[in-house]
N, C-alpha and C positions, 0 to 999 in steps of 0.2 A: 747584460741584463742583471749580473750578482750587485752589479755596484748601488752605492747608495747617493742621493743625491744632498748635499748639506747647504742650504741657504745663509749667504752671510758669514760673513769672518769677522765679526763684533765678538764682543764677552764670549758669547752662548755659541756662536759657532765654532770657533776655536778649542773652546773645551770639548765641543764633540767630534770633530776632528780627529784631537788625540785620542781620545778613548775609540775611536773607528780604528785608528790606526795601530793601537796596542793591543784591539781582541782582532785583530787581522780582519777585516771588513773591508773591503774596499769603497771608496767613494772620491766624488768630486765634489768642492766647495766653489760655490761661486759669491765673489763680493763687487758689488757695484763702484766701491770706490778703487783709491790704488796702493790702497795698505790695509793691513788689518787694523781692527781697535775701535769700530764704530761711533759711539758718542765719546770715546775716549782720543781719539785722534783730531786733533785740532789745529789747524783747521782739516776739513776733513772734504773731498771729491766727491764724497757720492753724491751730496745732492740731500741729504736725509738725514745725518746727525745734527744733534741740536747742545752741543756743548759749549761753552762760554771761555773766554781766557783765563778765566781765573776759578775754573772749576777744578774743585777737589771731589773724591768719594766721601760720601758721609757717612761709610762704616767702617770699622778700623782695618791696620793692615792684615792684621791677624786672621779676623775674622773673616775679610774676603778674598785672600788667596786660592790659588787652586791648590788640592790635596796632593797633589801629583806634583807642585813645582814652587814651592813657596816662594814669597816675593823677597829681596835682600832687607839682609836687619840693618843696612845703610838708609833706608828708607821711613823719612818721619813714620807717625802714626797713621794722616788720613795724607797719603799721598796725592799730589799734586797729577791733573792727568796726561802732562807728558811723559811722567815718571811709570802713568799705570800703563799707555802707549808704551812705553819703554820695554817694560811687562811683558807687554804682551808679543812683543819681537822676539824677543829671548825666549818665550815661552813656545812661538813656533819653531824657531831657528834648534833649540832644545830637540825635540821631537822629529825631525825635520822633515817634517809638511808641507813647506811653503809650495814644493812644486805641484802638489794637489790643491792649490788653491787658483783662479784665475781671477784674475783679476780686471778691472774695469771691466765687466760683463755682469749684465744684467741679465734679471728671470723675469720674464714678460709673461710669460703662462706654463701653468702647470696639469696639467689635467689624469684622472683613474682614465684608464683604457686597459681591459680585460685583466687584472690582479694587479699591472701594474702602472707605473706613470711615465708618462711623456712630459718632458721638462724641454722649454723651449728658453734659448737665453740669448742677449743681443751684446755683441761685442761696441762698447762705447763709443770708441775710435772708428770703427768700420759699420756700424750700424747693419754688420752682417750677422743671420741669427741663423742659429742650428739646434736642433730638438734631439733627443737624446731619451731612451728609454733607461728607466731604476725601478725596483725594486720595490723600494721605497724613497723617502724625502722628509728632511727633516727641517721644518722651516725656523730658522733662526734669526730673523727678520728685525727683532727686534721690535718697539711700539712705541718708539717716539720720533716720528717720523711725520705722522699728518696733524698740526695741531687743532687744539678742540677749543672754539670760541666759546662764550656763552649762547648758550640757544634756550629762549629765542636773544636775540640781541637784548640790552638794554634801549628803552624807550627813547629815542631820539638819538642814539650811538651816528645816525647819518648825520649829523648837523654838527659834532664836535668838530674845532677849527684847527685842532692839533693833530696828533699823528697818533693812532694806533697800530698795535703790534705784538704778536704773541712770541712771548721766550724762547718760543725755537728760532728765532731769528737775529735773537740776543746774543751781542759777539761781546762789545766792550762798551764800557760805561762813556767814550769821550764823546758821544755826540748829544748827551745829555748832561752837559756842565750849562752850569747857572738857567737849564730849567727847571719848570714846574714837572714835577713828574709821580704817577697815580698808578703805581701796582697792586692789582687785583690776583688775589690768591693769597694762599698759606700754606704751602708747599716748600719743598725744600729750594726749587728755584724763583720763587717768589721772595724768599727770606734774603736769598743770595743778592738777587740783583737789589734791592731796596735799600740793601747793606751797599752796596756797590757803590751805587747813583748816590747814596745822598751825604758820600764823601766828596761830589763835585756838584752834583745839584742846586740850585737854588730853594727848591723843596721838593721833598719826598714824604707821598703819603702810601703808608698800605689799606689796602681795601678788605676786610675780612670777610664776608660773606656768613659764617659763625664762630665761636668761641675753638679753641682746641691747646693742644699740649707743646711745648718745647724743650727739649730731650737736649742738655750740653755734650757736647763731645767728651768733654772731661769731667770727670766726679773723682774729687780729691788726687789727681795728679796721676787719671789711667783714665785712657781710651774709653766711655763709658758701655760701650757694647762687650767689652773685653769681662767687664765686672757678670755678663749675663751667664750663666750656665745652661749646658742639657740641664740638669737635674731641676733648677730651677723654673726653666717653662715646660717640660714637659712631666715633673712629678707636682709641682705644687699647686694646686689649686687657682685658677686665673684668681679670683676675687685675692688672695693671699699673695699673688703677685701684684696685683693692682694696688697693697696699700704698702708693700715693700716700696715700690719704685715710688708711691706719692711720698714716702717718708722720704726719702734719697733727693726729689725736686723740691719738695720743702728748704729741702737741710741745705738744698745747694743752691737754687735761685729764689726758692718763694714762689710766691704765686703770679701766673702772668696776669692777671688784673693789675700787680704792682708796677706793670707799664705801662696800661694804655689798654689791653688788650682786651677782651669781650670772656668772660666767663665757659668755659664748658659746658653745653648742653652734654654732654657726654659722660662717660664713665673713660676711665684712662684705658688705651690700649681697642676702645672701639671705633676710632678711628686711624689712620696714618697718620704718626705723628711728625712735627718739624725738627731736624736734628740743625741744631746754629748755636754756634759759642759768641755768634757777635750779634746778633738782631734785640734780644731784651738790651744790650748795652747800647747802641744806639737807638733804642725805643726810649728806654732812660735817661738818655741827653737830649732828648728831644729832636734830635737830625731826623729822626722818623715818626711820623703821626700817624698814630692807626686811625681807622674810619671803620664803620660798618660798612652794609651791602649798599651798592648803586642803586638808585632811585630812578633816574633818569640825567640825561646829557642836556643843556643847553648851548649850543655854541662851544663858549671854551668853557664852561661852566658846569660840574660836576657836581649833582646833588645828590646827597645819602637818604639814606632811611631814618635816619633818626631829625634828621630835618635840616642839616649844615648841609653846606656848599662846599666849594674847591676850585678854583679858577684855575687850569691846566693847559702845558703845554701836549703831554704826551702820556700817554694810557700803554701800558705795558701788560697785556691779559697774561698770567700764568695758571692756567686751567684749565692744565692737564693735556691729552692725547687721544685723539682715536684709535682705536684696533683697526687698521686694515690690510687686507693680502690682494692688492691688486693683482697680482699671479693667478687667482684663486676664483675659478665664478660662484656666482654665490649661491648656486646648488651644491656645491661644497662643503662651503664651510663663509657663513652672512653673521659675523658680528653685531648684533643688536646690542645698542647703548653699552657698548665695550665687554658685552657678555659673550663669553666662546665656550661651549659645553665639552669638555674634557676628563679623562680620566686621568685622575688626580694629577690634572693641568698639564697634560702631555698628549695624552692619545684620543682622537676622535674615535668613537666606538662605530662610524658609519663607515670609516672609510679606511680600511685595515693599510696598514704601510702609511701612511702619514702622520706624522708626529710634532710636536710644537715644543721647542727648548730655549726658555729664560723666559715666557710670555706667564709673568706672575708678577704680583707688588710684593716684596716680600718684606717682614720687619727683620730686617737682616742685610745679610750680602747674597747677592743675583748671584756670583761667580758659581760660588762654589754649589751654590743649590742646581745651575746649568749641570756644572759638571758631575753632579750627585744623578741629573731625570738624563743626563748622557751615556750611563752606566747601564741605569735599568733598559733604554731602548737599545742598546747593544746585546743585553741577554733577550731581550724579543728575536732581535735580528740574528745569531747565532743560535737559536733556538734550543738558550739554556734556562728561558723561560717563557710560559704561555700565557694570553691574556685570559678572563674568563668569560662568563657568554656575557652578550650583547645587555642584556637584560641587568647582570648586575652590574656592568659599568655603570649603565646610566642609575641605577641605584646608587650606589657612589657620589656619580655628578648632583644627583638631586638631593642629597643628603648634605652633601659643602656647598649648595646653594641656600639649604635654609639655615645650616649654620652658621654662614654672613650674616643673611636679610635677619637673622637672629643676632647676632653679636653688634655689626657695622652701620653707623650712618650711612644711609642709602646716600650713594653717590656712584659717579659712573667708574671713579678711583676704585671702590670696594668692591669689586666684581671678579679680583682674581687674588685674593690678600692668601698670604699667608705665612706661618712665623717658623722662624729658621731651623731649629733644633728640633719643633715638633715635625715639619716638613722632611725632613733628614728622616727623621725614624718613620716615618711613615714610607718612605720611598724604600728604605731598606728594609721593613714588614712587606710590601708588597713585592720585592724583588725577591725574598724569602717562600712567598704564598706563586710566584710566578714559577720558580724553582721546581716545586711540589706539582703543578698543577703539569709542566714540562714532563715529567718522570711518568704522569698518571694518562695523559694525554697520548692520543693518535696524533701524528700529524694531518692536518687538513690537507683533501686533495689538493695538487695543483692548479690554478686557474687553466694552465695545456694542457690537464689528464685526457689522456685515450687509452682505454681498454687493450691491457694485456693480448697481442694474438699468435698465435702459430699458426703455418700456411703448409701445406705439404701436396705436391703430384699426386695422385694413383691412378693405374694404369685399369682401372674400369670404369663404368657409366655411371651418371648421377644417381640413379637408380638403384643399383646396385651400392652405393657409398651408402645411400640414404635410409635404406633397408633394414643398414646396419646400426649405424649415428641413432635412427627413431626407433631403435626396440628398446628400451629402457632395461626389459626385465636381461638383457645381454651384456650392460655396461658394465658389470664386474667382471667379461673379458676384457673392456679397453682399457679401462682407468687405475694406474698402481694401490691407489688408496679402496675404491669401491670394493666391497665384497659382496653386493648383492643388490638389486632393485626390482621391486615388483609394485605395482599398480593399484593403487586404491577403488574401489568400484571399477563399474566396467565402460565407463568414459574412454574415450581415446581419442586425442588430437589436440587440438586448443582447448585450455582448461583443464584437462585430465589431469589427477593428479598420483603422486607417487611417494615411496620410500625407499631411502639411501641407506642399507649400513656400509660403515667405512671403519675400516683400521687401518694405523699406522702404528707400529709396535704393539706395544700392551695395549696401547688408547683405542677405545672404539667407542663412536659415537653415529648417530641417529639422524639424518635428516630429512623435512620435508620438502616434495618438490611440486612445481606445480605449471604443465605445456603453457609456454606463449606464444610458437609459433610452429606450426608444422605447417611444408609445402612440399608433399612429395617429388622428388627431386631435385628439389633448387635450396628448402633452408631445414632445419630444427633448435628450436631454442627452449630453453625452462629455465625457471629461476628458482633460486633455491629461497624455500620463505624463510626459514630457522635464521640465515642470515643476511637475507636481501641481496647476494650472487647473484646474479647472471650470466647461463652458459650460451653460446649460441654458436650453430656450425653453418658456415656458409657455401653451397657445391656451384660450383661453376663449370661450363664442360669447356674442357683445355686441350687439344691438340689427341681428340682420340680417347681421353683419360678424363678424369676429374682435382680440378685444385680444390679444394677441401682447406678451410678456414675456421680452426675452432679460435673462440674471443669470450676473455675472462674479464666482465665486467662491474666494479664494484662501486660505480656513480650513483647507483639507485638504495644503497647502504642507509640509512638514520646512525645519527651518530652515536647509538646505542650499541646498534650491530656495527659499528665498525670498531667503538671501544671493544665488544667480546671476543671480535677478530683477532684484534691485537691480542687480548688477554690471552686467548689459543693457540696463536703463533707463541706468545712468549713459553706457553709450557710447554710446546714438543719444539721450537726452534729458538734458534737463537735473536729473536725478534721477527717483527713486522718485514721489514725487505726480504731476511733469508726464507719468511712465509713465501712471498711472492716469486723467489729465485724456484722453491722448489715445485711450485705449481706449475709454471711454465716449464721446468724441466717433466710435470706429469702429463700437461699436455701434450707437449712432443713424443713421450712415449705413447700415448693414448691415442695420436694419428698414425704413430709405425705399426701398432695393433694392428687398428683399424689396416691399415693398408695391404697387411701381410694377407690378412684376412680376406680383406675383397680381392685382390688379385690369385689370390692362390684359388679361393672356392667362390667364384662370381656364379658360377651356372647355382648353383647350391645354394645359394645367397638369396638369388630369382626365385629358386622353386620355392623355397621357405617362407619365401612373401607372398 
């Protein structure tokens, strides 16, 4: 039950893997296909990646490496993804993992059951499943896996006489030589394949749906991401960054109207931009004709909004992905139009031990931002950091929702954006504020807590036990700490209330008590109000004698009094645990008391009652 359960062995699971396995965590990884490398493995088994032959990363090497394992400087700038496959073998093999991963086995359901989860997975080959309880689970899943049509369809989409098809099903360009062919998006795989196809196409047109930016690889013979700094996005002023980098596109392609392309409704950097060194140049030689938004379908005939035509063989929708955790019901965790409510895009504040690692757009690299939100959920999970209440997570969540719906063209893309360097400093602020909150913090019961108990024989009547246990004003003979209790008003029984002095060395302190149960002979219990304690002595008659059960119980605590508890323990002991060691060491002497006590003077004990 220590272990953790890690979804996926793509990008994001792997980097958390290692970082599980370098602050000593135990866990199991499970991946559907039969290698690691998720959209980077190609072709790939699981059934789920959606990578192309000719796909490269669009962010440089540098930049998305992991911190822990940098990638070889034999390796171009935007490596090729057998190479990042490559990667990412080395990077297990490195570490060495692999045998904590399993392979072909799937996660078919996940479910909370009493603090923690039951994780149920189906072996591919044998279609035999076995469930498994953690701790917690970190889903690494990935989110490109279910693709996302236009909804609703375009008007007449049923009557085109060609073949439609969404980019996740895009392997290689040869089955579209000397067609017509119509891809819709503006995306990074929208640029890729159009560039692709209409080096054998008969025509290639792109669909834009609105105006937006494209971002070269290269600006003056460097990686263009390599040119970005921290200092840069996160001291200077966005608007100050926005006319930096429009002087830089100026300087280095001009403006995309100068191909074809439809103007920015936009301000730069409010949308996800298209990173391609080759789509304005084949937009410039005319191998690719942009179009605006689909209008509606005729047969084989594609008409736009602006009022042209297209007579086509084949429609290639690249528009984007759904979020979903088929594992997951959707009393869980129900993505609405690709919205997942998280603290700062990791932790569900509903459902403690579940965590989500790479599920963000980032303007940057996925890698190493995985392996950045895989650090802080290790300090959660070794508990060298705490979250805070419930309340201001989603303060948080709802505060980076209107900073989107504020910054972002509303799109189902802009739902989880965010940008690399400022993201980095914010995760390492918050693993800082986690740190602090760790040090100040109780740990929260256990989801198994049961109440502290000592049991002890004595060799007289219930009666006789009880006589003793329910005289309050007598507990400074049983208890090492009491030095004294006497009775507030002249109530007695249920409800009656009382006062405690107690020392322990120099310290002496005051508290109030107040009956919850008296049954002569069978129970006595009080709670202490000062700190919401609960004592309770249970008599049961045992062989002649009485078993006698006192139980120290602190479930009924606010997390107020369980903070001053601690506070209390830390001044006279050496924390919170050695509190509780030496309580039950006071209970045990407080039933030898008691016991010496009733069996020596039982007849004495009766008359006094």
């Amino acid at each position: 039950m220590e272990k953790v359960c890690i979804i996926g062995a793509g990008g994001s699971g792997i980097a958390s893997c290692q970082v599980l396995r370098e602050r000593g965590i135990d866990f199991d990884c499970y991946e559907a296909g039969s290698a690691v490398g998720g959209n980077w493995r190609y072709p790939n088994d699981n059934g789920l990646s959606s990578g192309y032959r000719s796909l490269h990363i669009n962010t440089s090497r540098h930049l998305s490496e992991y911190r822990s394992y940098p990638m070889p400087e034999t390796y171009p700038h935007y490596p090729h993804h057998s190479q990042v496959a490559e990667y990412f073998d080395d990077f297990v093999d490195h570490f060495g993992f692999r045998d904590k991963i399993s392979f072909r086995t799937e996660v078919v359901r996940v479910e909370p059951v009493d603090g923690s989860w039951d994780v149920t997975v189906r072996q591919r080959d044998t279609g035999a499943e076995t469930t498994r309880r953690y701790r917690a689970v970190l889903v690494a899943n990935g989110h490109h896996s279910v693709p996302r049509y236009p909804e609703p369809a375009f008007p007449g989409a049923d009557t085109f006489t060609g073949v439609q098809t969404h980019s996740h099903d895009y392997k290689v360009p040869d089955e579209y030589a000397n067609k017509r062919v119509l891809v819709v998006g503006f995306g990074n795989s929208a640029s890729d394949i159009a560039v692709e196809t209409s080096a054998i196409s008969a025509r290639t047109v792109l669909s834009v749906r609105r105006g937006g930016y494209v971002f070269p690889k290269f600006m003056f013979g460097t990686p263009g991401d390599d040119m970005i700094s921290p200092f840069l996005t996160r001291v200077v002023p966005r608007e100050m960054q926005r006319w930096i980098m429009a002087a830089l596109l100026r300087v280095t392609i001009g403006s995309v109207t100068d191909y074809g392309l439809p103007k920015p409704d936009h301000k730069l950097f409010n949308s996800h931009p298209t990173v391609s060194d080759t789509l304005l140049g084949r937009l410039g030689h005319g191998d690719i004709i942009a179009k605006p938004n689909i209008a509606r379908f005729d047969g084989d005939t594609v008409h736009f909004v602006d009022g042209s035509s297209e007579a086509m063989d084949a429609v290639i929708y690249c528009t984007g992905y759904k979020i979903t955790f088929p594992f997951l019901d959707e009393n869980v965790i129900a993505p609405a139009d690709n919205d997942v409510s998280l603290f700062h895009r990791v932790v569900d504040p509903n459902h403690p031990g579940l965590y989500f690692i790479g599920l963000f757009q980032p303007l940057g690299a996925t890698m190493v931002l995985s392996e950045a939100q895989a650090h802080w959920v290790a300090d959660l999970l070794d508990g060298s950091a705490a979250l805070p209440s419930t309340a201001k997570m989603w303060r948080e969540i709802n505060d980076y929702k209107k900073a989107l719906a504020k910054r972002y063209v509303r799109s189902g893309r802009h739902t989880m954006q965010v940008d690399h360097y400022p993201y980095l400093a914010e995760l390492k602020a918050e693993r800082r504020q986690g740190a602090k909150r760790a040090r100040k913090n109780v740990p929260p019961l256990p989801a198994n807590y049961r109440p502290a108990e000592v049991s002890t024989w004595i060799d007289a009547a219930p009666a006789t036990v009880w006589n003793l246990i329910s005289d309050v004003t007598r507990m400074g003979n049983w208890s090492p700490e009491c030095r004294r209790c006497f009775w507030r008003g002249r109530k007695r029984g249920v409800g009656a209330r009382f006062i405690g002095i107690n020392r322990r060395g120099r310290m002496l302190w005051v508290t109030s008590n107040k009956v919850e149960r008296a049954e002569p002979g069978r129970s006595f219990a009080f709670q202490t109000t000062t700190n919401g304690v609960s004592w309770s002595y249970v008599l049961e008659p045992d062989g002649g004698g009485t078993r006698v059960t006192e139980r120290w119980d602190v479930s009924g605590q606010s997390p107020a009094q369980r903070k001053r508890s601690a506070s209390f323990a830390n001044m006279l002991l050496d924390g919170y645990d050695a509190h509780n060691e030496e309580l039950l060491d006071g209970m045990r002497k407080t039933l030898e008391r008691v016991k010496a006590t009733a069996e020596t003077n039982a007849p004495a004990v009766l008359r006094a009652a």
